[in-house]
C-alpha positions as CSV (number, residue, x, y, z in Angstrom):
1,X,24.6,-1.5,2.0
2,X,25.7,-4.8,1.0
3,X,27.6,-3.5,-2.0
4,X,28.7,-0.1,-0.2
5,X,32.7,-0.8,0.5
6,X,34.0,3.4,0.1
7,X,31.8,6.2,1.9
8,X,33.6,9.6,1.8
9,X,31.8,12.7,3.2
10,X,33.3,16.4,2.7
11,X,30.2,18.1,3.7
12,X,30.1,19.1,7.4
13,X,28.5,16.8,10.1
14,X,28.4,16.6,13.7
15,X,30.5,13.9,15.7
16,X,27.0,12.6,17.1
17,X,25.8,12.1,13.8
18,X,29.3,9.9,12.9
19,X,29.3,7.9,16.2
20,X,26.3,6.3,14.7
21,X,27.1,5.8,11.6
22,X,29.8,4.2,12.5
23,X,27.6,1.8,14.8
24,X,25.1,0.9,12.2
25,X,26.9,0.4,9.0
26,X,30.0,-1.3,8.6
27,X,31.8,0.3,5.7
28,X,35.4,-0.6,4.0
29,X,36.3,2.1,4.2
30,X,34.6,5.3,5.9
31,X,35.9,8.7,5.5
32,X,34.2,11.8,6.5
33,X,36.3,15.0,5.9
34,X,34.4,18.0,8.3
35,X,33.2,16.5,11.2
36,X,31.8,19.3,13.4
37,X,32.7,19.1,17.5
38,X,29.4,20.8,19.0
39,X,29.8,24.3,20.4
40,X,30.1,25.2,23.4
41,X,29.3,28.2,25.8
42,X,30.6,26.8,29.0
43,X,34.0,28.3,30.9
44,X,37.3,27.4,29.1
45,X,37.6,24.3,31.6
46,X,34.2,22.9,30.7
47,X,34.6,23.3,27.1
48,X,37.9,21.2,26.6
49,X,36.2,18.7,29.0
50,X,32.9,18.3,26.5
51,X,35.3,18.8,23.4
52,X,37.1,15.6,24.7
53,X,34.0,13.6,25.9
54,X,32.8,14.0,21.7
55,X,36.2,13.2,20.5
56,X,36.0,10.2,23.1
57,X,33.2,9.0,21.8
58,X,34.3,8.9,18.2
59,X,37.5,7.4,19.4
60,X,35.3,4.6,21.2
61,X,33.5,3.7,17.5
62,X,36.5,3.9,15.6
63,X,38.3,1.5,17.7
64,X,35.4,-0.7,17.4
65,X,34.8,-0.3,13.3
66,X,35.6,-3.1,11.5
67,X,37.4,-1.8,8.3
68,X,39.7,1.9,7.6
69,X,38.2,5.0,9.2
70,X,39.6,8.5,8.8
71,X,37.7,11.8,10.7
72,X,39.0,15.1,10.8
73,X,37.6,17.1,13.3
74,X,36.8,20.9,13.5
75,X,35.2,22.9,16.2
76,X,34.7,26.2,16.7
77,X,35.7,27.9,20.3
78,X,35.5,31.3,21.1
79,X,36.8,33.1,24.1
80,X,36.0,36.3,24.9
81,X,38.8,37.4,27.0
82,X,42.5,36.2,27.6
83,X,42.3,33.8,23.8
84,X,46.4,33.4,24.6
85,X,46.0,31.5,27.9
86,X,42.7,29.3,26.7
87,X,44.7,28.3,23.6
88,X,47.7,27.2,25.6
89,X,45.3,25.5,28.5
90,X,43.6,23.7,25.2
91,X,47.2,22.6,24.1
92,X,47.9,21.3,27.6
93,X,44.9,19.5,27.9
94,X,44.5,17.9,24.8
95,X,48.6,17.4,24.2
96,X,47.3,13.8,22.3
97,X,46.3,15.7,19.7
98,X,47.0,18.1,17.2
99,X,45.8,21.5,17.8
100,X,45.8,23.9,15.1
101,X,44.9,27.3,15.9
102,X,43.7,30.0,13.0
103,X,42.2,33.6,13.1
104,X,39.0,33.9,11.1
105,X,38.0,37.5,10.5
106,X,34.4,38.2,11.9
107,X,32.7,41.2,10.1
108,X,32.2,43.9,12.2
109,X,28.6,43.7,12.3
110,X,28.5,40.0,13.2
111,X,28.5,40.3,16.6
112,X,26.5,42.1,19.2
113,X,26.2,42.8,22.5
């Protein structure tokens, strides 16, 4: 670890797991390309309050870190009724940051009730 000064990550892993690598090792420069917000299965309300607890806590570390880190977060929402209204309570919540919104196409068979 001594030696290590560039860490980059493109495979997925979740913001718990970065919050402690960034308190244990002490990196140059740390860049980890996927990191995954948990999901959650809470009400609209509750899940932009967890989603900005975890990013939070990675701003906490990174504002802490010693040396460059870049994160780019992903999580995956969904919402089974009224989509337009959670993504606009999401945008109004979390106005700090930059929400992007994109429709993935679920087979059909995916999901069951």
């Amino acid at each position: 670890m001594n030696y290590l000064k560039d860490f980059r990550c493109d495979f997925q892993i979740y913001s718990e797991v970065v919050v402690l690598m960034l308190k244990r090792y002490k990196i140059t420069n740390f860049r980890i390309s996927n990191v995954r917000l948990p999901d959650y299965r809470q009400s609209v309300e509750d899940k932009i309050k967890s989603v900005q607890s975890a990013i939070d806590a990675l701003w906490d570390q990174i504002q802490q870190y010693d040396g460059n880190v870049y994160i780019d977060c992903t999580t995956y929402q969904s919402v089974k009724n009224n989509w337009r209204t959670a993504v606009e309570m999401v945008k109004a919540e979390l106005s700090d940051y930059q929400i992007l919104q994109k429709l993935i196409d679920i087979p059909h068979n995916w999901y069951h009730k």
